[in-house]
C-alpha positions in Angstrom: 74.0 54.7 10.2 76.3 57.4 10.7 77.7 59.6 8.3 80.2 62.4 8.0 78.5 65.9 8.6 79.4 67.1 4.8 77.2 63.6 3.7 74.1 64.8 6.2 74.5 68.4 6.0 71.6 69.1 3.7 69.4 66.2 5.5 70.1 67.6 9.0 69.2 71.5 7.3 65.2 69.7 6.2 65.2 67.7 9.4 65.5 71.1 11.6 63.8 73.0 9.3 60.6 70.3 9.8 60.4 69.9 6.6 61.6 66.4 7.2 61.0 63.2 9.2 64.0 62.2 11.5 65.1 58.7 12.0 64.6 59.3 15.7 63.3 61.8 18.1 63.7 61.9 22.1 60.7 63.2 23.2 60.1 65.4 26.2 63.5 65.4 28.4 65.3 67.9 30.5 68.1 69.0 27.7 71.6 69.7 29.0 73.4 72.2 27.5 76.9 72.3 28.5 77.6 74.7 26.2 75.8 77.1 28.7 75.8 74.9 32.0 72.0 75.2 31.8 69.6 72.2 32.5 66.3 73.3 30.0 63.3 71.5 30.5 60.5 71.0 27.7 62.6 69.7 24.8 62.8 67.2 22.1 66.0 66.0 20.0 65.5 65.4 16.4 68.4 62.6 15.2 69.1 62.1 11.4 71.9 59.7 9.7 73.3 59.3 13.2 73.6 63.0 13.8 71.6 65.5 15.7 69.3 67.7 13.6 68.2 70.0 16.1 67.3 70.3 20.0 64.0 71.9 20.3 60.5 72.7 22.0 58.5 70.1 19.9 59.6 68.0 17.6 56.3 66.6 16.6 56.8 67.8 12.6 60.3 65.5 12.5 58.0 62.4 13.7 57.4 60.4 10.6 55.9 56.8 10.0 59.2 54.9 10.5 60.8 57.8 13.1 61.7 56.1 16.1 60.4 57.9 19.2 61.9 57.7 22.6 60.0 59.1 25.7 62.4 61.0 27.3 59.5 61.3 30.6 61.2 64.5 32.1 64.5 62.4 32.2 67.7 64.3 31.9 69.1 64.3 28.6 72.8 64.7 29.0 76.2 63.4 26.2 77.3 60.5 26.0 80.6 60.3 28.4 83.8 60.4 26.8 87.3 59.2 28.7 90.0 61.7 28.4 92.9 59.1 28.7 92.8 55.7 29.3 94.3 52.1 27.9 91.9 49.6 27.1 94.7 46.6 27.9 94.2 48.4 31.7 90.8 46.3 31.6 92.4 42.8 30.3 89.8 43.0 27.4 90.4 43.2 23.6 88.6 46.7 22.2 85.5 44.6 21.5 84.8 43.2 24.7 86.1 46.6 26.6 83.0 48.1 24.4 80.6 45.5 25.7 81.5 46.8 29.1 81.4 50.6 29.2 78.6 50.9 26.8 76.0 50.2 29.3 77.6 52.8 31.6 77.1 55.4 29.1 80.4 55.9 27.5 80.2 56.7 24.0 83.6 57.8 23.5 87.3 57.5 24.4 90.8 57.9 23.7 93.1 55.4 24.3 96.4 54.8 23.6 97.6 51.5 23.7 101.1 51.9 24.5 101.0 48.3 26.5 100.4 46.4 23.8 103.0 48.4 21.5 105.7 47.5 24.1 104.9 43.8 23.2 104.1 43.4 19.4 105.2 47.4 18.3 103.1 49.1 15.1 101.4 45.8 14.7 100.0 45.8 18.1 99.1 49.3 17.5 97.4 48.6 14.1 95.4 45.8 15.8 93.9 47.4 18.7 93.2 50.3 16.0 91.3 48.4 13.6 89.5 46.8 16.3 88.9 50.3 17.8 87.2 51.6 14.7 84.5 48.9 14.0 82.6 49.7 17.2 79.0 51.4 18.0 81.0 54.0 19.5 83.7 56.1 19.1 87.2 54.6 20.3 90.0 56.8 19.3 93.6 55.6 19.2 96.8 57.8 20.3 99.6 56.4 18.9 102.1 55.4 21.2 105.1 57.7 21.9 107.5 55.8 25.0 108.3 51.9 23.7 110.7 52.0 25.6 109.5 54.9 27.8 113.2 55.1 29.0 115.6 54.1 26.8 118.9 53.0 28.7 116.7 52.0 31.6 114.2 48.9 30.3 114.5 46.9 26.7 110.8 46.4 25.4 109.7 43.7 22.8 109.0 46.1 19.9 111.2 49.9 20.0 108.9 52.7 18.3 110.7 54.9 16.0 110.1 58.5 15.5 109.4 57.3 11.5 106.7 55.0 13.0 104.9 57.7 15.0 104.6 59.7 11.6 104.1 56.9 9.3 101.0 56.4 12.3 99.8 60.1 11.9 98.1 59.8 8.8 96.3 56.6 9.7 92.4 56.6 10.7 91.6 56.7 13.6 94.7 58.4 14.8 93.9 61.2 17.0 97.4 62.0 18.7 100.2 61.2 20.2 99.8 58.9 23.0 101.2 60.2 26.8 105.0 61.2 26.5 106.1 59.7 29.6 110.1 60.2 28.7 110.1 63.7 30.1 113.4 63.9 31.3 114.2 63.6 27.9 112.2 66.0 26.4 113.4 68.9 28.9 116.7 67.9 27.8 116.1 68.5 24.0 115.9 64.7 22.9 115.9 64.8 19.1 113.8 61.8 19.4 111.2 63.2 21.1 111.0 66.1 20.0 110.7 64.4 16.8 107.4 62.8 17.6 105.6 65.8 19.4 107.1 67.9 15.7 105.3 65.1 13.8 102.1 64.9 15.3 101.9 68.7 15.7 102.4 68.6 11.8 99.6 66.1 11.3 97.5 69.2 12.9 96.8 66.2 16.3 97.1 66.5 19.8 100.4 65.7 22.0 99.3 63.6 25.0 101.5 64.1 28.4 102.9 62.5 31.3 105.4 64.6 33.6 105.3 62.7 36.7 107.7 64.9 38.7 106.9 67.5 41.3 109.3 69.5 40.2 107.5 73.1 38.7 110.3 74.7 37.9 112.6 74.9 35.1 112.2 71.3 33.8 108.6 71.5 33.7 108.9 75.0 32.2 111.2 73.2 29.3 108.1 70.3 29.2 105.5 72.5 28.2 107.4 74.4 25.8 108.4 70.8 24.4 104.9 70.6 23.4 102.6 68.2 25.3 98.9 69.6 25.8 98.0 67.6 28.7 99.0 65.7 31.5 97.1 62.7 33.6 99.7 62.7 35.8 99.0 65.5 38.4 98.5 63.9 42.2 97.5 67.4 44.0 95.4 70.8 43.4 99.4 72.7 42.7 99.9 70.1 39.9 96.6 70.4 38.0 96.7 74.2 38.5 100.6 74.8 37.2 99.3 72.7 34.4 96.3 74.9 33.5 98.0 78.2 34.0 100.7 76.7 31.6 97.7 75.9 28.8 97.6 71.9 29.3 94.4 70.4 30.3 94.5 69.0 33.7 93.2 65.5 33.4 91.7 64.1 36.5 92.1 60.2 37.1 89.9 57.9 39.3 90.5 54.7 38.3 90.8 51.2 39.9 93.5 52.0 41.8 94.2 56.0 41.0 92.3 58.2 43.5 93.4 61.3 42.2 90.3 63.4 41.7 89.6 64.2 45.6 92.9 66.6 46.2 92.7 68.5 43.0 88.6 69.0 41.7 89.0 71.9 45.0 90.9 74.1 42.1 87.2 74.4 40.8 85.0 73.8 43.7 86.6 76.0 46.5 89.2 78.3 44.4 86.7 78.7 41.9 89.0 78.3 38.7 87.6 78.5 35.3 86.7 74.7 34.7 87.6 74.9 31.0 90.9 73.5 31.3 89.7 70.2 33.2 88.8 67.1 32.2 88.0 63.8 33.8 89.6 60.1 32.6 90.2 56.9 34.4 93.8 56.2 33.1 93.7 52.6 34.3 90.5 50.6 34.7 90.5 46.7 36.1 87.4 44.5 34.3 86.3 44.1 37.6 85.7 47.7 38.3 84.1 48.0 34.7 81.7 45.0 35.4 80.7 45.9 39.1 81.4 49.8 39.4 81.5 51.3 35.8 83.4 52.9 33.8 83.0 57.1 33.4 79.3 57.2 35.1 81.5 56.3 38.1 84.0 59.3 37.8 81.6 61.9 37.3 79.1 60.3 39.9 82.8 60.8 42.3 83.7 64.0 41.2 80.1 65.1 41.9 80.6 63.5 45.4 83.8 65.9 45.8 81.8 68.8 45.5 81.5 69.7 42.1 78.5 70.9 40.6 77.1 67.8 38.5 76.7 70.1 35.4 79.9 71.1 35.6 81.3 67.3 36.5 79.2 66.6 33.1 81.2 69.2 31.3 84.4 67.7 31.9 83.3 64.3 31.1 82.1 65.4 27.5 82.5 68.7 26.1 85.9 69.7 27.9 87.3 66.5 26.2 86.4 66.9 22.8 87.1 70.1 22.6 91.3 69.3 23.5 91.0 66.9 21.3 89.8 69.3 18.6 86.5 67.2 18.1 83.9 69.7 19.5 82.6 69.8 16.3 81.6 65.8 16.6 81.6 65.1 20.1 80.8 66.4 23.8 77.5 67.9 23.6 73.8 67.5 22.4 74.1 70.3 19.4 73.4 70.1 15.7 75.8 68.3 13.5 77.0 66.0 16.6 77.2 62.3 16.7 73.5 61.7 18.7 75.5 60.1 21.6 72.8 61.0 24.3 72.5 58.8 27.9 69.1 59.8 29.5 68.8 59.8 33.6 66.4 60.2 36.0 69.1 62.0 38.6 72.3 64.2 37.9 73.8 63.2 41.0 73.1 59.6 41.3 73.3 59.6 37.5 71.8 56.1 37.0 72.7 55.4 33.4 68.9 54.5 32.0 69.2 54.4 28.0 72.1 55.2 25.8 72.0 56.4 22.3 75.1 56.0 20.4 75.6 57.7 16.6 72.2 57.3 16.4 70.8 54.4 17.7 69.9 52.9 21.1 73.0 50.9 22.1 71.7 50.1 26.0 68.9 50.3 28.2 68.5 49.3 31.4 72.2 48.3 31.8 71.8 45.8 29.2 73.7 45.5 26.1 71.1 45.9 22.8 74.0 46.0 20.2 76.6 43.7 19.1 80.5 45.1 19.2 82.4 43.1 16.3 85.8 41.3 16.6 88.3 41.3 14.5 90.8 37.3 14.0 93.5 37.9 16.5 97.0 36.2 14.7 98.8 33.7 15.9 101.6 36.2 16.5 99.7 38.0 19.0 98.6 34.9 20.9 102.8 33.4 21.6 104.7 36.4 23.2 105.7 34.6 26.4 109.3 33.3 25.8 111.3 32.4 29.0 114.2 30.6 27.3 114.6 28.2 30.4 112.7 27.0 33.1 113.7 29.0 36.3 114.5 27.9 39.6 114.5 29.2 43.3 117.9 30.3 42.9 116.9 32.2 40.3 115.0 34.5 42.7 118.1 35.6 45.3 120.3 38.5 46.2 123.4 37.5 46.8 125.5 40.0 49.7 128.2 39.0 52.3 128.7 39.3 56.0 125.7 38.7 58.4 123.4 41.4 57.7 123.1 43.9 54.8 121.3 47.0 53.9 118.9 47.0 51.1 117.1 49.4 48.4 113.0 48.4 48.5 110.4 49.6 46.3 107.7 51.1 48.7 104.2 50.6 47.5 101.8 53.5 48.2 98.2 52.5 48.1 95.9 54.1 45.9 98.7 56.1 44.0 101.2 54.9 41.0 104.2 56.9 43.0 106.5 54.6 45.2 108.9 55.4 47.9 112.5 54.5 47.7 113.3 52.8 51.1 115.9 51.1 52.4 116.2 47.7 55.0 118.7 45.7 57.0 118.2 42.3 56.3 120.2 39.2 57.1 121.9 37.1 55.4 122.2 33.8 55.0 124.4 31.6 53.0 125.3 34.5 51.2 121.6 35.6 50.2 119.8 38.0 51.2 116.7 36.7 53.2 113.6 38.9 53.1 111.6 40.0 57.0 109.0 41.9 58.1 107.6 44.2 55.2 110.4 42.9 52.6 109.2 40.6 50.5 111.0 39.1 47.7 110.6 41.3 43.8 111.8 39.8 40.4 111.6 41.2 36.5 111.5 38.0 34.2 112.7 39.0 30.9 109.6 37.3 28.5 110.1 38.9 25.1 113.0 37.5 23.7 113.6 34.3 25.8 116.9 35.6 27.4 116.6 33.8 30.8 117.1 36.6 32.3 116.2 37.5 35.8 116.8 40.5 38.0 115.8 40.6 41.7 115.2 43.2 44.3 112.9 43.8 47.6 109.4 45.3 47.7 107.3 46.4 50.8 103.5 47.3 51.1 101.6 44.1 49.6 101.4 42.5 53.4 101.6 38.4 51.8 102.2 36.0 55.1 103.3 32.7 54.5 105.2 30.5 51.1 103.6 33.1 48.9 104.0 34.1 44.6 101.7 36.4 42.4 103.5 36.8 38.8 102.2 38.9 36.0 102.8 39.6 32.6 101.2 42.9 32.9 104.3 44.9 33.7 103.8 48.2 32.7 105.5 49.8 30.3 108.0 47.3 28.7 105.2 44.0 29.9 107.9 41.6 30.7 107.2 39.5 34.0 106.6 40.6 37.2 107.2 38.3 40.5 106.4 38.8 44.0 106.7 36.8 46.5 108.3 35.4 49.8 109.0 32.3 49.0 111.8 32.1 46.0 110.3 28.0 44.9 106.9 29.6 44.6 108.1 32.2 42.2 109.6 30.1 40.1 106.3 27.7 40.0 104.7 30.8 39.4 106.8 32.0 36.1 106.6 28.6 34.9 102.3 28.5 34.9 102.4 31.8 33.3 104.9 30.6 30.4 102.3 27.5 29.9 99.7 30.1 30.0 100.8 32.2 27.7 100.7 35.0 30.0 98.0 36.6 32.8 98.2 36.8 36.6 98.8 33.7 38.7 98.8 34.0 42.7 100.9 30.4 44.1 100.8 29.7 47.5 102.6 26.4 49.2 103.6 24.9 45.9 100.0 24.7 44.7 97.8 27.7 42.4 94.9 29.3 43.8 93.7 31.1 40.9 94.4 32.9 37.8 93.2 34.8 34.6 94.4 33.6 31.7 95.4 36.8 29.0 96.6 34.6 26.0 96.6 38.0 23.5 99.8 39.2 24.1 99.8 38.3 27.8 97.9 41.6 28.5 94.5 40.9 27.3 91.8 38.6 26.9 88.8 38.0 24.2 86.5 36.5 26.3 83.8 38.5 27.5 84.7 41.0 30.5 82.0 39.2 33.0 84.2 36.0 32.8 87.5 38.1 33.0 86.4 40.1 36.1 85.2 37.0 37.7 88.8 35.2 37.0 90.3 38.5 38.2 87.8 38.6 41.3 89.1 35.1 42.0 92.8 36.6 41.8 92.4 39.3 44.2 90.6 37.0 46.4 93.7 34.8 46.5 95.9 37.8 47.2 93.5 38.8 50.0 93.8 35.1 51.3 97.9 35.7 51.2 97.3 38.4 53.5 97.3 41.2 51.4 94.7 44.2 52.2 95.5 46.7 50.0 92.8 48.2 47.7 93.5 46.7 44.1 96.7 44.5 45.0 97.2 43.8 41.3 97.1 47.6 39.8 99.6 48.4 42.4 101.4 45.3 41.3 101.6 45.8 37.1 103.1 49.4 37.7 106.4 48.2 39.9 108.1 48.6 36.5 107.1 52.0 35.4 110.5 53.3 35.4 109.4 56.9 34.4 107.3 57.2 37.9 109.0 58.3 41.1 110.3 56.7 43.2 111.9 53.8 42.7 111.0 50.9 39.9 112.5 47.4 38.2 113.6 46.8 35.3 114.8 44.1 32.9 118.2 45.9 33.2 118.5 46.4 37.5 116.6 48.3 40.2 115.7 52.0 38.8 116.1 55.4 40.5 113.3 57.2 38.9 114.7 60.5 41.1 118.2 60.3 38.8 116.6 58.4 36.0 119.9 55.8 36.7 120.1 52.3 37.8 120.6 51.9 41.2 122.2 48.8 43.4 119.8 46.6 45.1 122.5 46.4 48.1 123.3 49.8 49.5 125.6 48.6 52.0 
């Protein structure tokens, strides 16, 4: 059982000293110490009340009649993995069952901040996935959520967070920070609001998450930094993460589902030779199917080691980098006294096969298997009916309306692997005074679902590839998780909306009047409590039916759920009209 280090402080002094059993010792491993980038062979690890005692030569005089003892066989011992940045409702999966899936790939820590779920059911979506958070056999901490609505003026969200809320949310457990301040515009600006939150979570002595998704270094950025965010996930190029470091935010690299981003910018470190300090590895957004098939954090250091970096130093920024900007070095990110004993052992830093983990203490997987159980809390009522559609919607529903023969049209350009899009334009025709979609158009619609408005608002998306009377809806609409349609056949997406309303939310794919799949997300339409093996499969069976629509793009649906981030260039949708993202202003769907 773990306890705080003031609790085993005078254990852990006996246990190093020998003049005490541990509860468990690793025997005989290859100790990493990315303290010192050094890889020492010949050493034991002595683990008291979930805690390491000491790292040493031989720990034979800590090896007592009920000390567990580990053979370690000349296997690397290296820290548990931590994720930088990430959101757990990325993965479909409630806390508990996002656990069950990383554990076995050696994550023993992350920081999430579940700003999806506030956006639906505010602090008490927040307070859920918290509590949740804090009951598992590793470490999940929460950031508290600082954008609901990430853009005010350009998106309505179920649940507004307040500035009170963020500070009321400070002095919670388990509250690390403040979750990624996407609204930068605003905070170059001076927002009071804002700058309200970053004020109140400095106060609370925690870190200020970022998110400045503009390629603009200059003066804006500048008035970013100084606004106070320490970080930023955002970065798509080697300039980016480097403007961020000089500026003293940690560059967090992303390699998600659908996020390739690690590629163009780990050459700051591995041909510029920059200081690694200031870098740090997260996944931002991982599908269950990527969790269940690929992993989880072994798969973005085994990546960033395939880039070129060193694999101690790919280690370092998947452990100690992160808890030290974080302020947790002191509990997390290496294999030193005093730590939480999160250790993974491994036969091979580069291919980094994930063989046993240790977790505070105890051995949570070996073998890629599961050896623990991660506890669930009673999901209300309230969190399981946040799909309101107010009417049933028809084809007509799903139309742009335009004169003359032939008009010209604003589409969202979809940019595989990247969260960016491009702001195009078309000519279309028209047809009985609607738009009708050709070639790369197809057919976009925002379904207002939180307050049952009927409302609908339509536009033109290109880059998905879908041939024939096709529909793929989704409550996952990130940030403000209303409904997402696209399509090119307007009668599909209304059958579409309406299977999702009877669902209760999740991702549906329609094609000639008739489904051919879906995964069901019943917990506030963005996640599910079943286990992530059945939620992967049911997503599997989802991208298979995209791929079946004609769709060949890598991870169809991440590119999908982000067509309404309206604080990411270029061009988004929105509950309130098509969104310049350049301008931060609505936009007309017909240009001309």
């Amino acid at each position: 059982m773990l306890k705080t280090w003031i609790e085993a402080q005078p254990r852990l002094v006996e246990v190093a000293a020998g003049r005490a059993p541990a509860d468990m010792v690793i025997r005989g491993g290859i100790w990493v110490a990315v303290h010192s980038g050094e890889a020492l062979p010949g050493h034991d690890i002595a683990i008291a009340d979930g805690r390491i005692a000491c790292v040493v030569t031989d720990a034979s005089a800590n090896i007592g009649p009920a000390t567990q003892v580990i053979e370690a066989a000349g296997r690397y011992m290296i820290p548990g993995l931590i994720d930088a940045h990430m959101h757990i409702e990325s993965g479909m999966l409630t806390p508990a069952r996002f656990a069950e899936a990383v554990i076995p790939h050696g994550t023993t820590a992350l920081f999430h901040d579940p700003h999806e779920i506030a956006n639906v059911m505010g602090l008490d979506g927040v307070r859920l996935m918290r509590d949740e958070s804090l009951i598992q056999p590793i470490t999940m901490l929460t950031q508290m959520p600082s954008c609901a609505p990430s853009a005010p003026g350009l998106e309505t969200t179920g649940h507004p967070i307040s500035a009170g809320e963020v500070a009321q949310a400070m002095g919670w457990e388990g509250i690390v920070g403040l979750g990624e301040m996407m609204n930068f515009p605003a905070v170059a600006a001076g927002d009071p609001a804002m700058l309200e939150e970053i004020a109140a979570t400095r106060a609370a002595g925690k870190t200020v998450g970022g998110h400045y998704a503009s390629p603009d270094l200059g003066r804006p950025f500048a008035a970013y930094a100084a606004g106070g965010a320490e970080d930023d996930h955002e970065t798509t190029a080697e300039a980016q993460a480097i403007a961020r470091v000089r500026q003293g935010m940690g560059a967090m690299l992303r390699y998600g589902s659908a996020w390739h981003d690690v590629a163009a910018q780990i050459t700051a470190i591995t041909v510029r030779g920059m200081d690694p300090a200031g870098f740090m590895l997260c996944t931002d957004d991982c599908h269950a199917g990527t969790l269940v098939h690929d992993g989880h954090m072994d798969r973005v250091v085994r990546h960033a080691i395939a880039c070129g970096c060193d694999p101690l130093v790919a280690i370092r920024l998947a452990t100690l980098n992160t808890a030290r900007h974080f302020g947790m070095a002191r509990e997390l990110g290496s294999l030193t006294p005093g730590r939480r004993a999160d250790v993974i052992l491994t036969s091979d830093l580069t291919a980094l096969p994930i063989e046993l983990v240790v977790a505070q203490g105890r051995v949570v997987a070996e073998a890629g298997r599961l050896t623990v159980d991660c506890p669930r809390i009673d999901w209300p009522a309230a969190a399981r009916g946040s799909v309101h559609l107010g009417r049933r919607l028809a084809a007509e529903d799903f139309t742009v309306p335009a004169t003359g023969t032939r008009a010209t049209v604003r589409v969202i350009g979809v940019v595989e692997n990247q969260a960016p899009t491009r702001a195009l334009t078309a000519d279309l025709p028209v047809e009985d005074g609607f738009v009708v979609p050709e070639g790369e158009a197809a057919r976009i619609a925002l379904v207002e679902r939180h307050r049952g408005t009927g409302g609908v608002v339509n536009g033109f998306v290109s880059g998905f590839g879908y041939q024939g009377r096709v529909a793929v809806a989704s409550t996952i609409a990130h940030d403000s998780h209303h409904m997402i349609v696209v399509g090119t056949c307007a009668e599909n997406m209304a059958a579409a909306v309406a299977r999702l309303g009877a669902l209760q939310g999740g991702i549906t794919v329609f094609r000639d009047g008739a489904e051919l799949a879906h995964v069901a997300l019943p917990i506030a339409g963005l996640i599910s409590d079943a286990p992530a093996a059945e939620v992967a499969a049911a997503a599997e069976a989802v991208n298979a039916a995209i791929r079946a629509c004609g769709c060949t793009m890598n991870n169809a649906i991440m590119q999908h759920v982000l067509l309404a981030l309206v604080v990411i260039p270029e061009l988004r949708i929105s509950d309130l009209g098509l969104v310049d993202v350049t301008r931060f202003a609505l936009t007309e769907v017909v240009a001309g």
